[in-house]
PAZAPA-4460 file (N, C-alpha, C; in steps of 0.05 Angstrom, whole numbers, plus 32768, in hexadecimal, padded with zeros to 4 digits):
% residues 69
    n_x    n_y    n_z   ca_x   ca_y   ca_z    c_x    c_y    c_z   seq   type   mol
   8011   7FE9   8000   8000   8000   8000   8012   8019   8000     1      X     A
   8004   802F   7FEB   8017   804A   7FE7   8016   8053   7FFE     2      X     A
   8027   805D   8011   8023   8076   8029   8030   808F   8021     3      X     A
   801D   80A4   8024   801F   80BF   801B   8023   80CC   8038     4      X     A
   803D   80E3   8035   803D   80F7   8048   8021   8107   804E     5      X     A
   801A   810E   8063   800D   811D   8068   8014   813E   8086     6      X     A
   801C   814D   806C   8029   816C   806E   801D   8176   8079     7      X     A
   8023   8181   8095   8016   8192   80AB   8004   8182   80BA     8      X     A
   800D   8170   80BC   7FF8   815D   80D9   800B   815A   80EC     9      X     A
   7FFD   8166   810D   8011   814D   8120   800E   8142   8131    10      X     A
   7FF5   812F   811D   7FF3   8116   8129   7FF9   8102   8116    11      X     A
   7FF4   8105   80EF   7FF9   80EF   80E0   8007   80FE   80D6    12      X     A
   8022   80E1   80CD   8036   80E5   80BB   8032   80DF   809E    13      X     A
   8023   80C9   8099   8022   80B9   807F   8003   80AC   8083    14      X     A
   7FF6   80A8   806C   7FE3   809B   806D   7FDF   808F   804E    15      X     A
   7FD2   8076   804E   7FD9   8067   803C   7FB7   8059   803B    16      X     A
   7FA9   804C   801D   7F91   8043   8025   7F8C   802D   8007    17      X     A
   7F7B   8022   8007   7F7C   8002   7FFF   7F67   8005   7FF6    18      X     A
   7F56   800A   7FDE   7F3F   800B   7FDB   7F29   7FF7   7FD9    19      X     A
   7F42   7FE2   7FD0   7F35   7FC0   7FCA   7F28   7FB7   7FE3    20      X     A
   7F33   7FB9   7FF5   7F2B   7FB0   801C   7F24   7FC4   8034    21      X     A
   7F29   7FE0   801F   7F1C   7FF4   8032   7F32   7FEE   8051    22      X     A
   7F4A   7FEF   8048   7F5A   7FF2   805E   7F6B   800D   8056    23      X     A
   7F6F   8020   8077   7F7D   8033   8081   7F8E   802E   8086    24      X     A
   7FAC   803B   8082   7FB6   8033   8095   7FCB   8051   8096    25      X     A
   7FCE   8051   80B2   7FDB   806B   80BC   7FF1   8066   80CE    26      X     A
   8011   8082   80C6   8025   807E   80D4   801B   809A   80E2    27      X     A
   8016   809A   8102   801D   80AC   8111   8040   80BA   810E    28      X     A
   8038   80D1   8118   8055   80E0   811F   8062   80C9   812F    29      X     A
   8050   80C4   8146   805C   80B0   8152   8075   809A   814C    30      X     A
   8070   809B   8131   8077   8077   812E   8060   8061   8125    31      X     A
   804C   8065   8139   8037   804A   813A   8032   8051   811C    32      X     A
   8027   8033   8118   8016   8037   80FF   8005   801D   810A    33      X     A
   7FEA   8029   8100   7FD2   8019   80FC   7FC0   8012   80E2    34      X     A
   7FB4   7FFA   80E5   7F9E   7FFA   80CB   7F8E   7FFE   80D3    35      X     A
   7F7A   8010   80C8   7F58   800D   80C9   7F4D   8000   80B3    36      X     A
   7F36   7FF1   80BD   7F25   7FE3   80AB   7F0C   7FF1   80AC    37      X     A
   7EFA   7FE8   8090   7EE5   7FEF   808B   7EE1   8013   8086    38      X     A
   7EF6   8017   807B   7EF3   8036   8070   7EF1   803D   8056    39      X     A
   7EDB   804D   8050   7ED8   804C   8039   7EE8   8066   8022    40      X     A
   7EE0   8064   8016   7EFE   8077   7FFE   7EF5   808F   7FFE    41      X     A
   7ED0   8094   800A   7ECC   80B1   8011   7EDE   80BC   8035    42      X     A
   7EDF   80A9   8043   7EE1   80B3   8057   7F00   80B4   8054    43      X     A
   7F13   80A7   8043   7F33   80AC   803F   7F2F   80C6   8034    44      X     A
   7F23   80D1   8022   7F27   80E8   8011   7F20   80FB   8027    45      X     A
   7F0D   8100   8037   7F02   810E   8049   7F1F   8116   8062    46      X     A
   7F2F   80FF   8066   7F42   80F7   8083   7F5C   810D   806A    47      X     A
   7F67   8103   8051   7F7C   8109   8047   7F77   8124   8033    48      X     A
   7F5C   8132   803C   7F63   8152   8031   7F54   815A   8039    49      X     A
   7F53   8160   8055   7F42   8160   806F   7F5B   817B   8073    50      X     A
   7F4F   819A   8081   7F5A   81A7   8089   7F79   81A4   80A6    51      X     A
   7F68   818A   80B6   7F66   817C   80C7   7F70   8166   80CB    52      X     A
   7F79   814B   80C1   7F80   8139   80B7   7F7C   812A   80D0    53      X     A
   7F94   8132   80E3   7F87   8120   8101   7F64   8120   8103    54      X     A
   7F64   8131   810A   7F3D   8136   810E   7F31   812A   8108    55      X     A
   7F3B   8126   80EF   7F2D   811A   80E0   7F22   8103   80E2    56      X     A
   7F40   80F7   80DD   7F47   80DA   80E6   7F34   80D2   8101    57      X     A
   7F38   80E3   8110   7F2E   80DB   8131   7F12   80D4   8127    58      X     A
   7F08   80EA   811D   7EE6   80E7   8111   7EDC   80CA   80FF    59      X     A
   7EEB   80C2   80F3   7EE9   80B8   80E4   7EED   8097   80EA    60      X     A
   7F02   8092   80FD   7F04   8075   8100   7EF9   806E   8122    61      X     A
   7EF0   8089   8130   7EE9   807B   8147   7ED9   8068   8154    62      X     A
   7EC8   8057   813D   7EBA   8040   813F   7ECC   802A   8129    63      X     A
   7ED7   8031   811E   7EE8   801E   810E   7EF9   800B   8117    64      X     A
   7EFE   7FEF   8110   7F10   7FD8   8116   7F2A   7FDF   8109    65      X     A
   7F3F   7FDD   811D   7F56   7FE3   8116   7F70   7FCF   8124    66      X     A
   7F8C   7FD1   811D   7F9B   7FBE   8126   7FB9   7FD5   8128    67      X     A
   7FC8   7FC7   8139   7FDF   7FDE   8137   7FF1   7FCB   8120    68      X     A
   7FFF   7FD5   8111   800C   7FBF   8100   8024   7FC6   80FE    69      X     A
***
């Protein structure tokens, strides 16, 4: 999966997304990276040109199944 910088966030570094399986997956500044499942290609577009991008993110997967990977 491609992971793209994402410029002026600091909470995400890179985010990357799978359209075939509707998998997320995100490198915190941190380090961590996680997958989210069950996201759909509106709510990636929404998270990755989002004024906001964390915010976003928070909004967006807080009922979502995820794994640290």
């Amino acid at each position: 999966m491609e992971m793209i910088p994402v410029v002026g966030s600091s909470i995400i570094s890179e985010i990357g997304y799978d359209s075939a399986i509707k998998e997320l997956n995100v490198l915190f500044q941190s380090g961590s990276k996680y997958a989210y499942y069950d996201v759909s290609t509106k709510e990636y577009n929404e998270i990755l040109y989002s004024k906001s991008s964390g915010s976003k993110l928070k909004e967006v997967v807080k009922e979502k199944e995820y794994k640290k990977i």
